[in-house]
C-alpha positions, 0 to 999 in steps of 0.5 A: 267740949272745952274751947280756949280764947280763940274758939279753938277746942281744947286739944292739950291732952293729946300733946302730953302722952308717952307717944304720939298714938293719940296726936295721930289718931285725933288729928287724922280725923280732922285732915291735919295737914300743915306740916304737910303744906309747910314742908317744900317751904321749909326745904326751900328756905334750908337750902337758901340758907345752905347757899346764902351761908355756906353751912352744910349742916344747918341747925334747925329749931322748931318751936313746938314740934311736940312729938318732932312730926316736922323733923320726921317730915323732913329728915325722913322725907315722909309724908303726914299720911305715912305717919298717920298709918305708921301711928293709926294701924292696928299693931301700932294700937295694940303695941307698947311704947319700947316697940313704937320707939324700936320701929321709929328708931329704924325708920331714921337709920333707913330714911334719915339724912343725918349728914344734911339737917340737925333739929332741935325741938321746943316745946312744954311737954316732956313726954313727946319731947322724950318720945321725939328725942328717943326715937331719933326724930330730933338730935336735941330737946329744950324744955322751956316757955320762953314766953314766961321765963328767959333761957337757962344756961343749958338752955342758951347752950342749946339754942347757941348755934340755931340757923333756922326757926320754924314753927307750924301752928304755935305762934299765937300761943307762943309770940314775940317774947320767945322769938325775941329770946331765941333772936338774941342768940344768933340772929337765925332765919325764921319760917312760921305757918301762922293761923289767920286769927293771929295778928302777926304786927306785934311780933313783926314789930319786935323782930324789926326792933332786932334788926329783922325784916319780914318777907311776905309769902303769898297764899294761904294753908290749910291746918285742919278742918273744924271739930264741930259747928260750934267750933268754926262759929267760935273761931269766925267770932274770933277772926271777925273781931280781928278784922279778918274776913273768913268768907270762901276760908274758914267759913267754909270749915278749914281752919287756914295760915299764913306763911311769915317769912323773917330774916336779918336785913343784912340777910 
């Protein structure tokens, strides 16, 4: 087993496949379970912003939605455990990706609330940004690492007009350099699940430079539970050195988040 800086195991080949058998499958084993947790927050923080802005259709951008599993949760009212039978089921195994897309494809004409939400995917994987475009579950895709490289043109196109920034599980991989760039564009509001061995000052501090303030959301959510044994000892290595105290939390074998909550102060 191969592990990154954080003691987290290496999972990368997963989030590179033509479709998202692989991500469900992997993940279903583990109980992730975060969009899941993070989905009634999201509503809330859409429908505030419906009032507080008066817009009906908002524009949401989830930083790296992958196979746009938020999106699915959101605009098709799912749940994660109907995606893990919609992937994970024996015709789903043995189909071809065309049948995948077809049946996705029809899962957003039936379930969809198309006149109420609008999302955008980011991510560095082509292919399940591919996937999630084909299949209905984003309207549009940006293929970028705002973390090395400001937005092309096409690029600030697509991000112009963003309401709304979510992300469950990459802040820490990606940090106050992406939000940055994207909080340069429209000053959107942003909703991130953070994992707890990730400090969230840095970014905070770069948002307030823009104008921004964070709102603290009290609790904590669970993401997946560890692979191995060497892997939560790893990641509690991690969170001590950070001054974060695992105990009755991930040294009880979750992996958990917090939720940042960032708006304008004029906000």
């Amino acid at each position: 087993m191969q592990f990154d800086v954080t003691g987290k195991i290496l999972l990368d080949q997963i989030y590179t496949q033509p479709d998202p058998r692989a991500y469900f499958n992997t993940l279903r084993k583990l109980d992730y379970c975060i969009p899941q947790q993070a989905k009634p927050y999201f509503q809330k923080v859409i429908q505030e912003y419906r009032e507080s802005h008066g817009v009906r259709v908002p524009t949401i951008l989830d930083l790296g939605c992958s196979y746009g599993i938020n999106a699915a949760l959101l605009k098709c009212d799912a749940t994660i455990d109907e995606l893990n039978e919609h992937y994970c089921r024996t015709d789903a195994r043995t189909a071809d990706r065309d049948w995948l897309l077809a049946r996705d494809r029809n899962l957003v004409r039936s379930r969809s609330q198309l006149s109420d939400i609008r999302f955008v995917g980011l991510d560095n994987s082509e292919p399940a940004l591919s996937y999630a475009l084909a299949a209905g579950f984003l309207d549009d895709a940006v293929h970028a690492d705002l973390e090395a490289h400001d937005p092309t043109e096409q690029q600030r196109a697509q991000l112009t007009g963003t309401d709304l920034v979510i992300s469950t599980g990459c802040i820490g991989y990606v940090g106050e350099r992406t939000l940055a760039r994207i909080a340069r564009q429209h000053r959107p509001w942003m909703a991130h699940f953070v994992l707890r061995m990730f400090p969230i000052e840095p970014i905070a501090d770069g948002l307030a430079a823009l104008g921004y303030e964070i709102i603290p959301v009290p609790g904590v959510f669970k993401q997946r539970r560890f692979t191995s044994v060497q892997e939560q000892s790893r990641v509690l290595e991690t969170l001590r050195a950070a001054g974060v105290d695992p105990n009755g939390l991930e040294a009880d074998g979750w992996l958990y988040a917090r939720l940042h909550l960032f708006r304008p102060r004029h906000d």
